[in-house]
N, C-alpha and C positions, 0 to 999 in steps of 0.2 A: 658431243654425241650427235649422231646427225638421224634427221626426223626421216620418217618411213616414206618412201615414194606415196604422192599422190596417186592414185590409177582416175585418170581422167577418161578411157580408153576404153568403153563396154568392151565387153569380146573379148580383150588381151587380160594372160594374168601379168602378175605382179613382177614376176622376172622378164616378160617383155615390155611394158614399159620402164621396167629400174635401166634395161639395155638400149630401149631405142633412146631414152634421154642421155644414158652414155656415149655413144654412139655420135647423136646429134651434137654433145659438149666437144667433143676431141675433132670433130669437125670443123668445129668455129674456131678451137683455139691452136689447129695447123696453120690456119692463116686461110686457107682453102678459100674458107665463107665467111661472113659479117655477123656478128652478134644481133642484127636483124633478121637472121636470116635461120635461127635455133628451131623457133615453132614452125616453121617450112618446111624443114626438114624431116623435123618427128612427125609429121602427118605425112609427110612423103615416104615414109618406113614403116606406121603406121597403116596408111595406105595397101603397099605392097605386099606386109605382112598380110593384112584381115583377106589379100584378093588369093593368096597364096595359100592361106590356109585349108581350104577345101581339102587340097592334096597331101595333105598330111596322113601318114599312115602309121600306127605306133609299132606295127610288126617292125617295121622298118630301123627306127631310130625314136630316142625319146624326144618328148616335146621342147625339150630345151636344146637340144642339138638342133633339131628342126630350127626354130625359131633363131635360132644364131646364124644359123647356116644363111638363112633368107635374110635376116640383116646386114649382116657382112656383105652381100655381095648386091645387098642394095647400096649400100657405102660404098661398093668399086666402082659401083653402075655411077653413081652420084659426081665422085671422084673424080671418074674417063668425061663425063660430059660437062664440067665445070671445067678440065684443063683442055678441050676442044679447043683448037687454034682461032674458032669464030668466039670464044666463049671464055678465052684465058685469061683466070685470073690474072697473071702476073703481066698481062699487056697492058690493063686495066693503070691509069697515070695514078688516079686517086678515089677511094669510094667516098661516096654524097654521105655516110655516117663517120669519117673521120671528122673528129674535134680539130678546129681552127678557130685562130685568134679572126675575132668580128673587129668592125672600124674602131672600136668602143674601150678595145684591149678585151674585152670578155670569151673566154675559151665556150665554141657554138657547133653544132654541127656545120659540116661544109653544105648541107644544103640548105639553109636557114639564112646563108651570104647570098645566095642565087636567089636576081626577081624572075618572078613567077615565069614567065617564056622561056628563059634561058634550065629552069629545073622542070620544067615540061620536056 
């Protein structure tokens, strides 16, 4: 059985954070972005939502349309500027949180092998 979304979120109800931490999961686990990289993102959604909300109109559309509408295409926005040809992940040789065997044999993050100059 799985336990009720935390709302860590003043301002947002309970189906926009159950979305934006969806949202954020399906991100990480396309390959897109790093498992570092999860609370970034839901505050970057986060972010966009609380700045976007002013303009909500309920004549319009209900609050949960709204609020998907403005996620999703904060996800496209997010998407297009991660696969930017300056910014692409897949150019990218190796990220500094993949697990690598250290001198020792012990499975370590990759930047945890790098002194200090060289993971600066």
């Amino acid at each position: 059985m799985r336990r009720p979304v935390e709302n860590t979120y003043p301002g947002l109800g309970d189906y926009a954070v159950k979305l934006i931490r969806t949202r954020a999961r399906e991100l990480v686990r396309s390959g897109r972005f790093t498992a570092a990289d999860q609370d970034d993102l839901e505050q970057e959604l986060v972010i966009d939502l609380l700045k976007r909300f002013p303009k909500f109109y309920p004549a319009f559309a209900k609050e949960v349309t709204f609020v998907q509408r403005i996620i999703d295409h904060k996800v496209a926005s997010l998407i297009d500027a991660q696969s930017a040809m300056v910014r692409d992940y897949r150019m990218r040789k190796a990220s500094l949180h993949h697990e690598v065997e250290d001198g020792d044999g012990d499975c370590v993050e990759r930047w945890e092998t790098l002194d200090e100059a060289r993971y600066l």
